[in-house]
C-alpha positions as CSV (number, residue, x, y, z in Angstrom):
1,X,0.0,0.0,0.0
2,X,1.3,3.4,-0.8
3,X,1.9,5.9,1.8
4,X,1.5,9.2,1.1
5,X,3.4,11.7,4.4
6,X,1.4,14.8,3.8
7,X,0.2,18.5,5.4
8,X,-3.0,19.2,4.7
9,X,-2.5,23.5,3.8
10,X,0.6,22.1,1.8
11,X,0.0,23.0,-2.2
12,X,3.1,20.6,-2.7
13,X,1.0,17.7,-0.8
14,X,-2.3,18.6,-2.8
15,X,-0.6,17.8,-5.7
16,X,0.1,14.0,-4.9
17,X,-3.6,14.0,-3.2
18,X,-4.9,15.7,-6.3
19,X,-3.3,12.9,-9.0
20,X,-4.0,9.9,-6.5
21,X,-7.5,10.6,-6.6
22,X,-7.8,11.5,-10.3
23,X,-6.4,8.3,-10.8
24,X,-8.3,6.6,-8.3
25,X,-5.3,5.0,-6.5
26,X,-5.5,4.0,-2.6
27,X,-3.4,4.7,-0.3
28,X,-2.6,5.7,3.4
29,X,-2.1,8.7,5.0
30,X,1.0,9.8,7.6
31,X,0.3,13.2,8.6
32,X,3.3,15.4,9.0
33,X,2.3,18.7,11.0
34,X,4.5,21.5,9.3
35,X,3.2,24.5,11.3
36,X,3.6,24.9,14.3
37,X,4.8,21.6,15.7
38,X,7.7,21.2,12.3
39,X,7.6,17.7,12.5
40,X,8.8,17.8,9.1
41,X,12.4,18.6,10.7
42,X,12.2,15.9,13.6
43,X,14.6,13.4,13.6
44,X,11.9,10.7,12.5
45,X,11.2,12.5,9.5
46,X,14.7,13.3,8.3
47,X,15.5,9.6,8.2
48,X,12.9,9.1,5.5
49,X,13.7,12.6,4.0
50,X,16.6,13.8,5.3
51,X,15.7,17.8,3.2
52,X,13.1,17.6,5.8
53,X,10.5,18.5,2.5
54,X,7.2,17.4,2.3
55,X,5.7,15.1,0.8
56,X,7.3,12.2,0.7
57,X,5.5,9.0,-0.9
58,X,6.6,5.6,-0.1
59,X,6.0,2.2,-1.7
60,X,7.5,-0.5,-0.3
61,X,11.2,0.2,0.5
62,X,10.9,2.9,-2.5
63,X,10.4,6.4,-1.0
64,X,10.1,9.1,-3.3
65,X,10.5,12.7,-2.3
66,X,9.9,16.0,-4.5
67,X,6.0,16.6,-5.8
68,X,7.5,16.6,-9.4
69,X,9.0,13.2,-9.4
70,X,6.0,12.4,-7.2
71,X,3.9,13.1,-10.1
72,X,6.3,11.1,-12.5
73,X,5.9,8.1,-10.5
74,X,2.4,7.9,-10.0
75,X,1.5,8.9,-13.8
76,X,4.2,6.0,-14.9
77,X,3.0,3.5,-12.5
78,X,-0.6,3.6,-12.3
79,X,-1.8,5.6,-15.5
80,X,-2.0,2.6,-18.3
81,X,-3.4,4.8,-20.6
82,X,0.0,7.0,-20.6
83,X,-2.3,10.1,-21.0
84,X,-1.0,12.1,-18.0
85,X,2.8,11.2,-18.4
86,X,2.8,10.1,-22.2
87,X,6.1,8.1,-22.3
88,X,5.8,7.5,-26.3
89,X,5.7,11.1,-27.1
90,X,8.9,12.8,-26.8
91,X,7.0,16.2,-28.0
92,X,4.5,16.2,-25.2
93,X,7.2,15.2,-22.8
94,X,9.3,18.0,-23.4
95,X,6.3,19.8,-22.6
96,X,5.6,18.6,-20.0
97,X,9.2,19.1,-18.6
98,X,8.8,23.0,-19.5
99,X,5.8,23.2,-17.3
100,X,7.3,21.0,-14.4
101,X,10.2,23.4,-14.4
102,X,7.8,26.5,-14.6
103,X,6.1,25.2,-11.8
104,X,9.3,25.5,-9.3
105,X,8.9,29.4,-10.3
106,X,5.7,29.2,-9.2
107,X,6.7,27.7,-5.7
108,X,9.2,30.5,-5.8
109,X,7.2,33.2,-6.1
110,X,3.2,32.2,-5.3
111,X,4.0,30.0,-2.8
112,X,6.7,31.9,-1.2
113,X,4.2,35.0,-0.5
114,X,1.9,32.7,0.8
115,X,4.2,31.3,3.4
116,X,5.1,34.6,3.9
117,X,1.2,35.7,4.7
118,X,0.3,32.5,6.6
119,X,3.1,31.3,8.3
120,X,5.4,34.4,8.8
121,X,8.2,33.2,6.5
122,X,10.8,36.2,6.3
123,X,10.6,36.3,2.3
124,X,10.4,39.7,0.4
125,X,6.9,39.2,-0.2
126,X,6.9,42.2,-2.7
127,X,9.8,40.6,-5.0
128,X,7.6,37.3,-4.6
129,X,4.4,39.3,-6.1
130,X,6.2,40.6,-9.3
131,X,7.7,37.4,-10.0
132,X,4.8,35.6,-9.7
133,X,3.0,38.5,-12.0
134,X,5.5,37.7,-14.5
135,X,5.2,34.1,-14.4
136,X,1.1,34.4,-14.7
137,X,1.5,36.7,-17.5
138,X,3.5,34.5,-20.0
139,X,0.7,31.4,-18.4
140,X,-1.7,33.5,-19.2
141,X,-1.1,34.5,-22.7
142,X,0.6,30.6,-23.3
143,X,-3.2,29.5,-22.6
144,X,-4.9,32.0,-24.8
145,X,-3.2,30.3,-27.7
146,X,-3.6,27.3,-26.6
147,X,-7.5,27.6,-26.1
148,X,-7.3,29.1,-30.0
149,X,-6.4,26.0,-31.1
150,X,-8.5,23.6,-28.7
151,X,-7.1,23.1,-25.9
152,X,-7.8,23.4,-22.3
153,X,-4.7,22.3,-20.8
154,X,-1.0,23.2,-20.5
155,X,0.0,20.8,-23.1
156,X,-0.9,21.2,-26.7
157,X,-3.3,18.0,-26.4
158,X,-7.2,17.3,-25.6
159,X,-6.5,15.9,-22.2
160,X,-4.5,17.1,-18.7
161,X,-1.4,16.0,-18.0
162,X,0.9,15.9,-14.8
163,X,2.1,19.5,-16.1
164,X,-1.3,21.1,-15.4
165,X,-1.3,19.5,-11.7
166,X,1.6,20.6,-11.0
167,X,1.5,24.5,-11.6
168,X,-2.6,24.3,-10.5
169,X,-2.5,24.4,-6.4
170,X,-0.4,27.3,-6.0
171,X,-2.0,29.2,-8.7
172,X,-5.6,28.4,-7.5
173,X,-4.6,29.6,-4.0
174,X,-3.1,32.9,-5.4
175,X,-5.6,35.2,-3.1
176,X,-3.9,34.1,-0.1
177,X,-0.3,35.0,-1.2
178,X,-2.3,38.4,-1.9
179,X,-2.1,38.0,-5.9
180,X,-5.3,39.0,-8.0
181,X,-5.3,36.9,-11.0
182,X,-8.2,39.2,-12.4
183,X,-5.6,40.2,-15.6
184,X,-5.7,36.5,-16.4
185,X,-8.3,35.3,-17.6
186,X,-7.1,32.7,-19.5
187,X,-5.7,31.1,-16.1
188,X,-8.6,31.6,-14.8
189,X,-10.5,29.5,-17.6
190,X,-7.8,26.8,-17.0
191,X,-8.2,26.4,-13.1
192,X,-11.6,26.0,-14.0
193,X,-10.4,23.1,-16.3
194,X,-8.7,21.5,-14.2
195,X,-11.4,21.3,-11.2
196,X,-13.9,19.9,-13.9
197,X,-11.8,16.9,-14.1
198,X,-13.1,13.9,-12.9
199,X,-11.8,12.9,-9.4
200,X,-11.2,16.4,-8.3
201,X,-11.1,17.2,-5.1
202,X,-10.9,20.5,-3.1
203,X,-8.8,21.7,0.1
204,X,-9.1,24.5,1.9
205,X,-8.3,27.2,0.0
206,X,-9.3,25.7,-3.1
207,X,-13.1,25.5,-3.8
208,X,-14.7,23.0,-6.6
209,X,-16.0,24.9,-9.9
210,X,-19.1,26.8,-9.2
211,X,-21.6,25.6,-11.6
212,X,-23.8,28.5,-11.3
């Protein structure tokens, strides 16, 4: 049985949460209490992760760490249909890649104002907020074409991929790093997207898609 060591406020742990029950994969929860108690620094944790990062997903006597190759090994693993990690397609891979990478700027920036706003991180919260404006922008106008040409997602294809999970909890969480996203609407049409995929599920912070 997997085991998932997770925090439920962590954007980084929705992301494993998110693709586990998109994919409709069981598993078991280890809760890891990052604020206040920092358990994710204890002694017990840094054996299985010794960065002290969350989340961490074991199987077996594998244990992965990172959300990204998290995502990897889930998609490989459990998807048959090699839809969210297509390993025969070197084109969407790169793509993917692109937007795995972009999403570490998002983590930079989005998430770092947010730790900053909730958890008193000592971040230049300003810096944080024009990076992430910058990121959003080039998302924002990246989507635009995309939807020109049919597509909903990240990746030039009809379905989601492991790309669009990864950049989406951060982003959908934006108003509590104290970032509008109301110049983007094209993200905003893609957040919808991605919570009108089946097996979505919300955390606080992140609503479902309002159908009214």
């Amino acid at each position: 049985m997997l085991k998932l060591y997770d925090y439920e406020l962590s954007g980084n742990c929705f992301k494993a949460r998110l693709l586990l029950s998109m994919l409709g994969v069981s598993y078991d929860t280890e809760i890891v209490e990052f604020y206040p108690e920092r358990e994710h620094k204890s002694a017990d944790f840094l054996r299985i992760n010794p960065l002290g990062q969350l989340p961490v997903l074991q199987n077996g006597d594998k244990v992965i760490r990172e959300s990204q190759a998290i995502l990897v090994y889930l998609a490989t693993k459990f998807d048959l249909g090699r839809k969210w990690y297509p390993l025969d397609s070197p084109d969407a891979l790169a793509d993917i890649q692109i937007w795995l990478a972009f999403s570490d700027g998002i983590t930079a920036s989005i998430s770092a104002a947010r730790l900053h706003e909730l958890f008193m991180y000592d971040f230049d919260v300003e810096e944080c907020r024009n990076r992430a404006y910058v990121l959003l922008e080039v998302m924002d106008k990246h989507l635009w074409v995309n939807r020109q040409q049919g597509f909903d997602f990240l990746c030039p294809m009809e379905h989601p991929t492991i790309a669009d999970i990864a950049c989406f909890p951060y982003i959908a969480m934006a108003d509590e790093a104290g970032i509008s996203l109301q110049d983007y609407p094209s993200v905003r049409l893609w957040l919808d997207s991605v919570k009108r995929i089946p097996g979505f599920i919300a955390m606080s912070g992140i609503f479902p898609v309002s159908n009214i």
